[in-house]
ROMIBA-339972 format. One line per 3 residues: their letters; for each residue x, y, z of C-alpha. Coordinates in steps of 0.001 Angstrom, whole numbers. Layout:
<sites>
a	X Y Z ~ ...
</sites>
This chain:
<sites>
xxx	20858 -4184 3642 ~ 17958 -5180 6118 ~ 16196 -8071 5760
xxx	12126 -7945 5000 ~ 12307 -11561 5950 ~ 10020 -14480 3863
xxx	6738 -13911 2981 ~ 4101 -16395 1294 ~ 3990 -13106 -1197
xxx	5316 -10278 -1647 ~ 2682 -7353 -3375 ~ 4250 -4462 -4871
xxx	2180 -1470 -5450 ~ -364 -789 -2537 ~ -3125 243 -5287
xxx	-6510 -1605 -5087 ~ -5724 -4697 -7073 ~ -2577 -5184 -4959
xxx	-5007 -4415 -1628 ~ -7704 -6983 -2967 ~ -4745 -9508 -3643
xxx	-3711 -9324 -289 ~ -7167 -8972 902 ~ -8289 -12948 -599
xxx	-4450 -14519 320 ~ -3981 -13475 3841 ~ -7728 -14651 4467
xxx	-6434 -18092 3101 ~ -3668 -18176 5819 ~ -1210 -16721 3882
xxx	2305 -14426 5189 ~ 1595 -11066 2916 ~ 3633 -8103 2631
xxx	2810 -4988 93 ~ 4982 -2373 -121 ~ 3517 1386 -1667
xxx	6072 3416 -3071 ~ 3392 6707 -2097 ~ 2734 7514 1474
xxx	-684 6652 1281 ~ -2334 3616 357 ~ -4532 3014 -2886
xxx	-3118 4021 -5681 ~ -5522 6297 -8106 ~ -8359 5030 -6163
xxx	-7942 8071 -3934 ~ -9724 10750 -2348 ~ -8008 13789 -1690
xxx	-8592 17687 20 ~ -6611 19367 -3336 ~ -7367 23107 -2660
xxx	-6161 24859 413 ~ -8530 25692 3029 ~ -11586 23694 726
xxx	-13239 20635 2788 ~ -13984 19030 -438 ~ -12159 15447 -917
xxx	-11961 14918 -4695 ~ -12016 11492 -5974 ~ -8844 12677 -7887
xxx	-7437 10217 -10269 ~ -10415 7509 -10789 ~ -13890 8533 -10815
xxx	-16817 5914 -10709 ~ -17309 2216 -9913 ~ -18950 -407 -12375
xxx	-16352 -3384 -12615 ~ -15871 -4044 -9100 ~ -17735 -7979 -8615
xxx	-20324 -7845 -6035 ~ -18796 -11663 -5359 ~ -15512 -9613 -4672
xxx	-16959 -7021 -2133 ~ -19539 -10053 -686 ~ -16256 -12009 -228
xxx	-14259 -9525 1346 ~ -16469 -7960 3609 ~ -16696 -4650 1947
xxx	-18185 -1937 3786 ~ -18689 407 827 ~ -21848 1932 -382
xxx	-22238 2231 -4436 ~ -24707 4453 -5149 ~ -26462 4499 -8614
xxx	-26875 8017 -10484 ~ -30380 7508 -12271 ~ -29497 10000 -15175
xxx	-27622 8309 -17769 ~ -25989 11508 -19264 ~ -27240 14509 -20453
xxx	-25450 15492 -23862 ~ -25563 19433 -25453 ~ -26667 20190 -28682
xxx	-27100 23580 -29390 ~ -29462 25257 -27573 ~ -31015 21588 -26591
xxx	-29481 18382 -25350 ~ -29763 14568 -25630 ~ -31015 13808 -21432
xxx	-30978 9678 -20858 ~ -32879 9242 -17766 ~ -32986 5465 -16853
xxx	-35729 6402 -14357 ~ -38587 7529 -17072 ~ -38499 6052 -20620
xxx	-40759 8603 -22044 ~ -38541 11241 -21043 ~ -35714 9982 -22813
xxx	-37323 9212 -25838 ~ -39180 12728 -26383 ~ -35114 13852 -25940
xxx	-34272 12014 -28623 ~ -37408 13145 -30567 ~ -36420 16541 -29741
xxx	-32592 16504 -31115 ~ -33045 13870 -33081 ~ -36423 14787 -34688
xxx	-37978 11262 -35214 ~ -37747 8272 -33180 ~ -35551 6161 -35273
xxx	-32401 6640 -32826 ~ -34782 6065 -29927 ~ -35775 2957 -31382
xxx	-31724 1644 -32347 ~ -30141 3102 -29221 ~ -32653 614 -26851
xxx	-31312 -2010 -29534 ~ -27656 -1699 -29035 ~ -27927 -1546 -25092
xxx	-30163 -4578 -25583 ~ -27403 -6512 -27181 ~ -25138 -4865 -24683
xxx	-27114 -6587 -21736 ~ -26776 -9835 -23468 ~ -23006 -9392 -23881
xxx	-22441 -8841 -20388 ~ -24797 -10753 -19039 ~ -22463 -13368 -21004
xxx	-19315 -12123 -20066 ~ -19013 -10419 -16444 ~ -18990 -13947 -14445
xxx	-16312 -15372 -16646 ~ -14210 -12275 -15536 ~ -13004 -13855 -12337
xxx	-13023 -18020 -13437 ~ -10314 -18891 -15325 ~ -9566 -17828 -18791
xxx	-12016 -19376 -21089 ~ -10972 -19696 -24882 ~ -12610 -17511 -28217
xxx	-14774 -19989 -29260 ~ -15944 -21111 -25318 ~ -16726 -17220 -24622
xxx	-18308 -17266 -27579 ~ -20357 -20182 -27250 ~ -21619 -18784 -23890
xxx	-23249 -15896 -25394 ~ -24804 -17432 -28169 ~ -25509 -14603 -30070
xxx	-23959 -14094 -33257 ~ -25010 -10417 -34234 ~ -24064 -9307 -30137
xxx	-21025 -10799 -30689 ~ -19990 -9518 -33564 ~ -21381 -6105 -32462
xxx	-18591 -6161 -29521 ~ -15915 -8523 -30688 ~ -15651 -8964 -34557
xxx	-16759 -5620 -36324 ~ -14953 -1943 -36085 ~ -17421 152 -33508
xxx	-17736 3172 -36664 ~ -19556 140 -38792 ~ -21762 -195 -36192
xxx	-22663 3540 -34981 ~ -23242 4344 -38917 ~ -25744 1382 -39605
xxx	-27963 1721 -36440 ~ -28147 5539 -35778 ~ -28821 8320 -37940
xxx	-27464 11570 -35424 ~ -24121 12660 -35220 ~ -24549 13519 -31459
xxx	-26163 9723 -30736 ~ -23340 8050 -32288 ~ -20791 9861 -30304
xxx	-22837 9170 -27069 ~ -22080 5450 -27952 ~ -18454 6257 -29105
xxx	-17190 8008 -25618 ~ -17043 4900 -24016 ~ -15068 3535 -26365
xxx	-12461 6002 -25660 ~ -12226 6498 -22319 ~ -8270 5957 -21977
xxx	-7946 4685 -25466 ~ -6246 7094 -28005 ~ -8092 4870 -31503
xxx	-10558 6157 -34115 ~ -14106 4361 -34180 ~ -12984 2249 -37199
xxx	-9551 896 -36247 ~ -9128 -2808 -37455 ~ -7101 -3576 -34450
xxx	-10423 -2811 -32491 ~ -8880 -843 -29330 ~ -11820 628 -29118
xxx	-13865 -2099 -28918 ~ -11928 -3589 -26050 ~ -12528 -577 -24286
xxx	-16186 -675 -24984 ~ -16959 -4165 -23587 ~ -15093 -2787 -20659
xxx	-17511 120 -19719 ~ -20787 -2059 -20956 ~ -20623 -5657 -18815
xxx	-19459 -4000 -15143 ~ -22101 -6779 -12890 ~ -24188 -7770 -15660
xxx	-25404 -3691 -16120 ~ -22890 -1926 -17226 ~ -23996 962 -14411
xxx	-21163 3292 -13252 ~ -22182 4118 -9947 ~ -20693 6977 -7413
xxx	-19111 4982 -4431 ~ -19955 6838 -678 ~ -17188 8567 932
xxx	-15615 8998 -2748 ~ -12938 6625 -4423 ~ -10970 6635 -1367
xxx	-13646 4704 742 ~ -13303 2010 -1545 ~ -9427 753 -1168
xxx	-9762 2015 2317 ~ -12409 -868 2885 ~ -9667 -2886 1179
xxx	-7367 -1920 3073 ~ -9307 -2676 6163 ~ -9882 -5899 4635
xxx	-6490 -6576 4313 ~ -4843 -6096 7693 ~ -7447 -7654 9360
xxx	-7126 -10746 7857 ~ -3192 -10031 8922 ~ -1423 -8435 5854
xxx	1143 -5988 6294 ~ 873 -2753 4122 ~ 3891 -527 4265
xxx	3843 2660 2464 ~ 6957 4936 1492 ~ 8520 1867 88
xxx	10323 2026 -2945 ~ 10632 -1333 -4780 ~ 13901 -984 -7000
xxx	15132 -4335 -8020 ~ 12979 -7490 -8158 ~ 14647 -11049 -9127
xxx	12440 -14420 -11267 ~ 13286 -16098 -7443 ~ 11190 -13753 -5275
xxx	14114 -11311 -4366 ~ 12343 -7963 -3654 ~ 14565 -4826 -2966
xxx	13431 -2177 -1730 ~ 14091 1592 313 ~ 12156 2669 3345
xxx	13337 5169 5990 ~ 16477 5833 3815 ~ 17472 2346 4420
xxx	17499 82 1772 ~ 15602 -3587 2499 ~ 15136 -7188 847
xxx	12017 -9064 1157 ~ 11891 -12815 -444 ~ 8155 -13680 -1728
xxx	7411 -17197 -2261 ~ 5631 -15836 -4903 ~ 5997 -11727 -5839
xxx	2280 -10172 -7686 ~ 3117 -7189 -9453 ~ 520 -4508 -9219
xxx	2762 -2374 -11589 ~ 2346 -1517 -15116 ~ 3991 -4233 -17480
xxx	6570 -1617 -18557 ~ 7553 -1038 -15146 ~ 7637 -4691 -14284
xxx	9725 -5544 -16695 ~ 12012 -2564 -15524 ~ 12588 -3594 -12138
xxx	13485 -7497 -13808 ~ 15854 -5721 -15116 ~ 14728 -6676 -18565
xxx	13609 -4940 -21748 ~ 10254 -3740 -21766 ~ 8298 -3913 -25304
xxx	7065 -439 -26927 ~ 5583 1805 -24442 ~ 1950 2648 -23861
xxx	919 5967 -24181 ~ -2430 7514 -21906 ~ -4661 9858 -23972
xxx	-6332 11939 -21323 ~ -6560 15553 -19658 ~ -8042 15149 -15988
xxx	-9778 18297 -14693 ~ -10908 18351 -10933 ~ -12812 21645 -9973
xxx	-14986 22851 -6750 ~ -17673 25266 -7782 ~ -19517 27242 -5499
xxx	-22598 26505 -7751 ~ -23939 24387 -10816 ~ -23334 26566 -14101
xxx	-26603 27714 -15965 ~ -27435 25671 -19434 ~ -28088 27169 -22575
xxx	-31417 24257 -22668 ~ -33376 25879 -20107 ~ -35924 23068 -20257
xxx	-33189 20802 -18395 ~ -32651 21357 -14498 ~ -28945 21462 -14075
xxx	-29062 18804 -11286 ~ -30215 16700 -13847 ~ -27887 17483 -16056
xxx	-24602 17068 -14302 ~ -26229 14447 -12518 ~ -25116 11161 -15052
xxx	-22168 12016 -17241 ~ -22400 14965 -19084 ~ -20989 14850 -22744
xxx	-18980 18100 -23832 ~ -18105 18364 -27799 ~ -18780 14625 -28314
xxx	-20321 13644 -31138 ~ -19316 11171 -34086 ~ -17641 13666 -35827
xxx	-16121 16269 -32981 ~ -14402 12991 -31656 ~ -13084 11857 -34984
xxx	-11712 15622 -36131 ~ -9896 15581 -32284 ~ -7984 12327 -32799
xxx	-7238 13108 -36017 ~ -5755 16684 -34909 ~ -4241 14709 -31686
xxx	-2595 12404 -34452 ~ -1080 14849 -36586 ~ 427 16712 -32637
xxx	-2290 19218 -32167 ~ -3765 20026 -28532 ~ -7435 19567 -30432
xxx	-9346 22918 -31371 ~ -12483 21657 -29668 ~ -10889 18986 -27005
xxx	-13983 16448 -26309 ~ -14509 15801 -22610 ~ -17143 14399 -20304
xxx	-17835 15418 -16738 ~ -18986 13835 -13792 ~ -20655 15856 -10174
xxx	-20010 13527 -7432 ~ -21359 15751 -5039 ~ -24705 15526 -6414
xxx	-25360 11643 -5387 ~ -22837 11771 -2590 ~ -23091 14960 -701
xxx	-20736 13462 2125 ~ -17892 14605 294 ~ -18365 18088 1307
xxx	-17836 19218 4526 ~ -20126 21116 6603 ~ -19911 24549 5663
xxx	-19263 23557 1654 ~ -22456 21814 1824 ~ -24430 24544 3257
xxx	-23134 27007 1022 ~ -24322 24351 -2058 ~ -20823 24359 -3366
xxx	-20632 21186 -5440 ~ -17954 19102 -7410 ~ -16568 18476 -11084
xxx	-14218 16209 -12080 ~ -13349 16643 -16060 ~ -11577 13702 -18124
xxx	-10908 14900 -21740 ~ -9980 12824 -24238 ~ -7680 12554 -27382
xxx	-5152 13951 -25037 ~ -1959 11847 -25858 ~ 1612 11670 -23889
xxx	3163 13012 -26815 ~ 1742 16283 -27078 ~ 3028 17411 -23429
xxx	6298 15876 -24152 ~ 8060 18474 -25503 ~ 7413 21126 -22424
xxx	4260 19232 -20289 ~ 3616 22939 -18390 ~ 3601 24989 -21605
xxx	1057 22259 -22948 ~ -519 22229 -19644 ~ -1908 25268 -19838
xxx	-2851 24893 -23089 ~ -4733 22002 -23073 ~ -6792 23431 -20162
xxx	-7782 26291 -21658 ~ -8727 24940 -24821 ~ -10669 22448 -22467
xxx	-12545 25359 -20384 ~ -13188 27039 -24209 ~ -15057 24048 -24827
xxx	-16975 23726 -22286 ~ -18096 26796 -22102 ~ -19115 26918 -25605
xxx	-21711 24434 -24205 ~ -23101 26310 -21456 ~ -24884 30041 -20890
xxx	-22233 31365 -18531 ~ -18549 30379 -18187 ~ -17681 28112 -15880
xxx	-14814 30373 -14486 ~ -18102 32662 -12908 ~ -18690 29567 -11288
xxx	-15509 28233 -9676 ~ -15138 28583 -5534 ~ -11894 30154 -4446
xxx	-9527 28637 -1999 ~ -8099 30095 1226 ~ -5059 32383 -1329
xxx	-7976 33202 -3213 ~ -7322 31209 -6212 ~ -9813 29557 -8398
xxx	-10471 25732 -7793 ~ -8977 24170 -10406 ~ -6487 21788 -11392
xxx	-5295 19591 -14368 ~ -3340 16609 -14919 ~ -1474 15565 -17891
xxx	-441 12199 -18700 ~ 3097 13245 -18077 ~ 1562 14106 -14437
xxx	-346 11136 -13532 ~ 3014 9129 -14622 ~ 5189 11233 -12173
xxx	2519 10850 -9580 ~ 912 7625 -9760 ~ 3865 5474 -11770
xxx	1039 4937 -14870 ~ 3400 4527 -17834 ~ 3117 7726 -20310
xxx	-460 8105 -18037 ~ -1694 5092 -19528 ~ -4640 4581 -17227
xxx	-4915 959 -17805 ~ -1171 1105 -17793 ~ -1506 -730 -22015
xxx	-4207 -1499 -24038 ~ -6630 -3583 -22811 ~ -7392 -7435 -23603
xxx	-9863 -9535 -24617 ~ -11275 -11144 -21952 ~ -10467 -14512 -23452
xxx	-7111 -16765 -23625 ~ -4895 -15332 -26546 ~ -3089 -18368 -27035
xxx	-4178 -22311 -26942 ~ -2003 -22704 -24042 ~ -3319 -19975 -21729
xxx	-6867 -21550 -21308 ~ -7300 -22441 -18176 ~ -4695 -19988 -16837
xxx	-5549 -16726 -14735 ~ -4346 -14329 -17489 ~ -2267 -13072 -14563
xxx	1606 -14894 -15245 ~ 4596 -14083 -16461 ~ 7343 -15923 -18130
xxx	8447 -16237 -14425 ~ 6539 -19123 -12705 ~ 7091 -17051 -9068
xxx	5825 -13533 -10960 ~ 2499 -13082 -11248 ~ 1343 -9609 -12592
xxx	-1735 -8820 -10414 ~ -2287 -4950 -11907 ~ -4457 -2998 -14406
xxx	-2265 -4650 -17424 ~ -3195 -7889 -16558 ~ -5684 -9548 -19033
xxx	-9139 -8700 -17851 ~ -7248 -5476 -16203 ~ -8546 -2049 -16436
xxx	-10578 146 -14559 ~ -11355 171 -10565 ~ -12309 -3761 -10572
xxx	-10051 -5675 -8406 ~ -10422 -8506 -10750 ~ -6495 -8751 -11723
xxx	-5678 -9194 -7978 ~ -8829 -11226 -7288 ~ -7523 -13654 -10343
xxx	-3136 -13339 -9194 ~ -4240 -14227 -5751 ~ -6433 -17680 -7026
xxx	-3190 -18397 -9452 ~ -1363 -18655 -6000 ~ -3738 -20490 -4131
xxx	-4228 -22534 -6929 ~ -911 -23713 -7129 ~ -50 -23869 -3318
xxx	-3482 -26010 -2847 ~ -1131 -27886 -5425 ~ 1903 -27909 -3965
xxx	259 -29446 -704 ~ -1454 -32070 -3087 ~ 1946 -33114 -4387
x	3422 -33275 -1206
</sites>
């Protein structure tokens, strides 16, 4: 056994909360080591050339930036450009489609006169983003102090009906009593699911949780396309982190962790200890409590199909009134409204790859052409990355190939129902002449990226508020173990490409060392 030596911490998981972590405590004059079990560092916040002899890097795994703090970035030093997509998303309805374009208000609404065919919806929809605002203009800030309680949070916003919008009252109650159109509500409803297997009017409000999530990112709510793709962004973190004198070490394999900082681990086929003052976990709870060597609780379970293609050009629309740059340039809403994505959870449910799988799509290419090389770019070859919902663990469990397969073609069916051509005509072919496509499962992004069952946010995610009297105050980032702090996407205020779990573990740390110095 060789020995790591001491560290002030110890980071496991080299993913971007674990980079940011290390990022804020080495700045603070602290010894950091993080250990990746992958040989590359940043977790699902990757870019990556997937198809042979294709100079396209895919942001693979994790697609868009909203929750990332400017205070974090500011703090840090961040050299990353976010770049904001000025359509909204562009939804499908027959031969029409809903177009949001946050650029030209009169264009939206005569969209929503158009599919909707009065301008009720038009009217509710600027509503419900107006309470939105108010919720996150609340809310963000708080993200990165410590934990406030219920009632402080709620205080704060000072809006009863907002609040109860987001926090009190099933999202379906909502959706039904402001909006008339099917495909409106489920506009709404897809961000409520993104990574959350939950109908709209589940009393345990998942999917509320979820929607808070994607409304309050910096006070907007705006999902921008970072420069470079996700990979730029825990690069700059990496960056970040060795130059304030961190060590990152990747193809190490944490096996055994102990509630006194013991951290073993295998690198080079020789196995290693490292002793953390303090250890932050940028692991899923479930695997957390696996390498305590304790019982984890029930296991999460991701809901998703992720679908990353290179097409050698944009498909054609069946609403020829609607440039297809405009169209794929926001999100663009496949099979999603009210109903479709309450009939696919409930098929999902019962163990059926859904008959119409819902999915939304995103073109990085199209605000961030620097992800294609030369020659790609010329050629107008351009990028979609697919994440279908109401996908569960379980329904790949049984034979995740077989269901594989499935689940993408029923996923290409439903596209194309949307669209004038097929989206196969459209696909570039890589240097064996195969079509640019590929598809992860849960079951995939578990054996690749260590997300429990493909849970994205590796459980459900929190309120952003203490749970419990005596976690006010706290970081929402410790364990039963006063040396463990959890610093990953299952921490409370986890989720998404934010940073804010390992902003938060690393403030627990210098919290308590600032106390330890006080004491002494």
């Amino acid at each position: 056994m060789n020995g790591g030596g001491k560290h002030d911490a110890v980071i496991v998981g080299g993913g971007h909360n674990g980079l940011v972590a290390a990022a804020y405590l080495a700045r603070a004059g602290c010894s950091v080591l993080v250990l990746e079990r992958r040989g590359e560092i940043g977790g699902a916040a990757v870019s990556f050339r997937a198809f042979d002899g294709v100079d396209v890097r895919l942001s693979r795994y994790s697609y868009l930036v909203s929750l990332l703090p400017r205070k974090i970035a500011a703090e840090l030093g961040l050299n990353v450009e976010l770049r904001r997509r000025r359509m909204s998303s562009y939804t499908p309805s027959g031969d029409t489609g809903l177009l949001v374009d946050t650029g030209d208000d009169t264009r939206t609404a005569e969209s929503f006169r158009t599919v909707t065919g009065s301008t009720k919806d038009f009217a509710a929809w600027r509503e419900f983003y107006a309470r939105a605002g108010r919720v996150a203009a609340a809310t963000f800030d708080s993200l990165t102090e410590p934990l406030p309680s219920r009632e402080n949070l709620k205080a704060r916003l000072g809006d009863d009906e907002a609040w109860a919008t987001v926090f009190e009252r099933p999202l379906a109650e909502t959706l039904t009593g402001l909006f008339d159109d099917d495909t409106v509500r489920g506009v709404v409803l897809t961000d409520a699911l993104i990574g959350t297997f939950a109908r709209a009017g589940d009393e345990d409000l998942r999917q509320n949780r979820c929607l808070l999530y994607h409304l309050i990112g910096n006070g907007t709510g705006d999902w921008d396309v970072p420069v470079g793709g996700m990979g730029a962004v825990t690069g700059a973190l990496a960056d970040a982190a060795r130059a304030a004198g961190a060590t990152l070490v990747t193809g190490a394999e944490v096996h055994s962790m102990t509630p006194d900082g013991e951290v073993r681990y295998s690198l080079d086929g020789a196995e290693h200890l490292a002793v953390g003052e303090h250890v932050l976990a940028n692991v899923a709870p479930d695997t957390l409590a696996r390498l305590l060597g304790e019982a984890p609780g029930p296991r999460p379970e991701g809901a998703q199909l992720k679908v990353n293609m290179v097409l050698s050009r944009l498909p054609r629309l069946r609403d020829a009134s609607v440039d297809p740059r405009d169209a794929f340039g926001g999100t663009f809403h496949v099979n999603e409204t009210f109903s479709q994505l309450e009939t696919a959870y409930a098929e999902a449910a019962a163990g059926k790859i859904p008959s119409l799988p819902p999915c939304e799509i995103y073109c990085h290419s199209l605000t961030d052409p620097s992800i294609l090389g030369p020659a790609e770019r010329a050629a107008g070859v351009q990028t979609l990355t697919l994440f279908g919902l109401h996908m569960p663990a379980r329904l790949f469990e049984a034979d995740n190939e077989r269901a594989r397969a499935e689940a993408l073609r029923a996923t290409i069916a439903a596209l194309d129902s949307v669209l004038a051509e097929p989206i196969e005509s459209c696909l570039l072919r890589d240097a064996a002449g195969n079509p640019c496509v590929e598809a992860k499962t849960p079951l995939d992004l578990e054996a690749e990226l260590g997300l429990p069952r493909g849970h994205i946010f590796h459980r459900d995610l929190s309120w952003p508020y203490a749970s419990e009297p005596g976690e006010v105050g706290k970081w929402g980032v410790e364990t039963e173990h006063d040396r463990v702090l959890l610093c990953g996407a299952g921490a409370v205020r986890g989720g998404g490409v934010s940073g804010i779990p390992g902003h938060n573990a690393a403030m627990a740390v210098l919290a308590r060392r600032r106390g330890e110095v006080r004491a002494g």
